[in-house]
Each structure stands twice: as structure tokens, then as C-alpha cells.
C-alpha positions in Angstrom: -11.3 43.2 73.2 -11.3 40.7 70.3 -8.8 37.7 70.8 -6.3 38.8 68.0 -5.6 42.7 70.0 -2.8 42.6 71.9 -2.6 38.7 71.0 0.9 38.1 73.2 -1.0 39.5 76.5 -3.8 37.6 75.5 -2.3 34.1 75.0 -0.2 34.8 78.6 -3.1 35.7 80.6 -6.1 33.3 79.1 -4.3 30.0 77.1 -0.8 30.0 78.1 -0.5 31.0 81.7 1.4 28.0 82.4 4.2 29.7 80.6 3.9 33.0 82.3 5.4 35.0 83.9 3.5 37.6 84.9 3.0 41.4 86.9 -0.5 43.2 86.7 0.4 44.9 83.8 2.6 42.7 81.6 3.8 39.5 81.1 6.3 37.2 79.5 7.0 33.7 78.4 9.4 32.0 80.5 12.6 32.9 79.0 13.8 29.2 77.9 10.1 28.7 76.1 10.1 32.7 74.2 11.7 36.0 74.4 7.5 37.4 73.8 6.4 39.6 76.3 3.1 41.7 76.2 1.9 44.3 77.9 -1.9 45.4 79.3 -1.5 48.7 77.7 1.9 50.2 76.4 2.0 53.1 79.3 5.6 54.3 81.1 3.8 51.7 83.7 3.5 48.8 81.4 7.0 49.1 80.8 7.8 49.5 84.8 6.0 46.6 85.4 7.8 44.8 82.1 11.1 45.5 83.7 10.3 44.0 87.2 9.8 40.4 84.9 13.2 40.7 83.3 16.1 39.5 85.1 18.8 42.0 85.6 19.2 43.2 81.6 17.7 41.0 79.0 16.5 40.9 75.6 12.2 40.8 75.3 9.9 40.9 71.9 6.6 43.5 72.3 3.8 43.0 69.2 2.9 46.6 69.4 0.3 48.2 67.3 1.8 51.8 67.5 5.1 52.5 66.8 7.8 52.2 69.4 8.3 55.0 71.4 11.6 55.9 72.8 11.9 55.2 76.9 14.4 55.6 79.1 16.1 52.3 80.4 15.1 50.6 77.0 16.7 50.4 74.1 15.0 49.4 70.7 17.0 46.4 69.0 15.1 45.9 66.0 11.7 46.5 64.6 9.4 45.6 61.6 5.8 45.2 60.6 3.5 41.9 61.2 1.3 40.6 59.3 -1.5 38.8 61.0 -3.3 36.6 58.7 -6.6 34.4 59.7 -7.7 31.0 58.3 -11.7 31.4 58.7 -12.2 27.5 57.6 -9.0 25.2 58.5 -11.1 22.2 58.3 -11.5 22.8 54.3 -7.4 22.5 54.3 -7.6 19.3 56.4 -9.2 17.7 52.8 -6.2 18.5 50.9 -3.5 16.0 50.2 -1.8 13.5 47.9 -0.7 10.3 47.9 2.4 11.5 47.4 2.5 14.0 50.3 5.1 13.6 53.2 5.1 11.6 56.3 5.1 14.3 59.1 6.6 12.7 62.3 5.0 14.9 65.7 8.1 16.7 67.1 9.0 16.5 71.2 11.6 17.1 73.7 13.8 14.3 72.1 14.0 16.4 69.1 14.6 20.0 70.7 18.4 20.2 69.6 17.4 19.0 66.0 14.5 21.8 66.0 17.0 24.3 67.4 19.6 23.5 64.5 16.9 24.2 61.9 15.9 27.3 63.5 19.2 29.0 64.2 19.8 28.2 59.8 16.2 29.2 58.8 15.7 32.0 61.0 11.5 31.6 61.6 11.7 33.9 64.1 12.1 33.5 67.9 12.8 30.4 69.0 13.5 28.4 72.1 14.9 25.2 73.3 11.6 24.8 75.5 9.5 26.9 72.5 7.9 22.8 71.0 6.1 22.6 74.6 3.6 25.5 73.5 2.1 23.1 70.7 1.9 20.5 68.6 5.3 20.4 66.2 5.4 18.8 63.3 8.6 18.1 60.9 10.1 16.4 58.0 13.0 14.3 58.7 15.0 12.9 55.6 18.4 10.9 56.4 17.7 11.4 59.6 17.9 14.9 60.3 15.1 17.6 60.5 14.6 19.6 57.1 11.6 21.2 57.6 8.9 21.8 60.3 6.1 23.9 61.3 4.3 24.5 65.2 1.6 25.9 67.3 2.8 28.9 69.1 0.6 31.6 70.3 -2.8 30.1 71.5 -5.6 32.5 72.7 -9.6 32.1 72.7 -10.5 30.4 69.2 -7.3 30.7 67.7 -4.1 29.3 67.5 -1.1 30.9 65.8 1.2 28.5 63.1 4.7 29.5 63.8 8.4 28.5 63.6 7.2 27.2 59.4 11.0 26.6 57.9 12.6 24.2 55.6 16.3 24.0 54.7 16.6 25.9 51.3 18.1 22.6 49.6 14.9 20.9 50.4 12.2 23.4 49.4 9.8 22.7 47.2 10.1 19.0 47.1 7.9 16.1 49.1 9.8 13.9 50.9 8.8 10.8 52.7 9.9 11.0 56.2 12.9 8.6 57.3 
């Protein structure tokens, strides 16, 4: 199985096991870090073995590459498409910049309510107040406050997902030295 199938599984049971939570066939993020959850193989005893990790009802995200089939005891909240993109030569990005470009300040537990602000306006996608200790964080503060960061989320064998990229709308588009 390449790295990138079934990516959530794969991050919980090679990378990030740490954060895990996990049953022989599936496995979540500690809740306070992700609501992702993956599963060995979506079979009625993936889900079983899903349900055992939640704690009495609770709210989990699945990456599936089929649609979502209707099972009893779940209910489907929300669904859409995802892309998964792959940067074959990062290192070639690493030589661009400009001496104008922004002073990124590394993001930590100090900074988790700040981080949590920008997510619950920008709406990245899931996002925790323990979320910043799967990766290196990085963000833009100007007067003081957060206005735009970007993180390392899911991590599996030779690749490492960018997640959590937002920006408050008033500040996109412009380079801002950090404060």
C-alpha cells in the first residue's frame, strides 16, 4: 500500500502513534489533537471497532475513497471531495523568497488560543486546541495578533501533509513583517 492510501490510518499506525488511539481495525487522533479517524478497511467491522474508540456519542472525520455508505448507529454529518496534491521537489520552493517576505514566528502551546481564534474565523478545516503538537506551525503576527498561519498535520512514510493554511481575509494578499 503506497503511503498516501488510506493516509489517516497510515499516519496513526506508522508516524503518529503517539496521538493514537487505536483498536485493530481503526484508529483516531486523540480527540483534543483531531476529530480524524481512519479505518483498516471500511467493513461493518471497521466501523464496530471505530465505535469502541469513541466515547459514548461523538463527532469523527473518515477520508474515504468510496462514497459513504449508510450504517446503522451512524449518521453522515457532512461530506465533500479531497483533493490530495503532492510537492515532488519541496527543496526547489525552499529557494524562493524576497527581501521583502514576512518574518514567520514558529507557533507553540503559548499561542494555541490565538491559533484557535484564527481557525474558528478562517475555517481551514479541523482544528484542535492540542492540533500545533502534530508539527511544526508557523504564523504571521501583525499588532500582535495571529493573521495568518500554516502547519504540519498528517505525517506518514515520506510525506508530510501542509494543513490548517488561513489568513484573515483583511490581510490576504499583502507581506507583512511579523510584530
Amino acid at each position: 500500500m503506497h503511503p498516501l492510501d488510506n493516509v489517516i490510518w497510515q499516519a496513526l499506525t506508522t508516524r503518529q502513534t503517539e496521538f493514537a488511539e487505536s483498536s485493530e481495525k481503526a484508529s483516531r487522533f486523540v480527540p483534543e489533537v483531531s476529530p480524524l479517524a481512519g479505518l483498516r478497511e471500511p467493513t461493518p467491522e471497521g466501523y464496530e471497532s471505530l465505535a469502541e474508540l469513541l466515547y459514548s456519542e461523538g463527532t469523527i472525520a473518515l477520508f474515504l475513497d468510496t462514497p459513504y455508505q449508510d450504517r446503522r448507529g451512524w449518521n453522515l454529518i457532512a461530506g465533500a471531495p479531497v483533493l490530495q496534491m503532492v510537492c515532488e521537489d519541496g527543496a526547489s520552493l525552499a529557494k524562493l523568497s524576497s527581501a521583502s517576505e514576512a518574518q514567520l514566528v514558529e507557533l507553540n502551546a503559548e499561542h494555541s488560543a490565538a491559533m484557535m481564534e484564527l481557525t474558528a474565523l478562517t475555517k481551514p478545516g479541523p482544528f484542535n486546541k492540542r492540533t500545533h503538537e502534530l508539527g511544526t506551525f508557523l504564523g504571521i503576527c501583525r499588532d500582535r495578533r495571529l493573521v495568518a498561519m500554516a502547519g504540519e498535520r498528517l505525517k506518514v512514510p515520506g510525506y508530510t501533509e501542509v494543513s490548517a493554511v488561513c489568513t484573515i481575509r483583511k490581510t490576504q494578499g499583502r507581506v507583512m513583517p511579523a510584530s
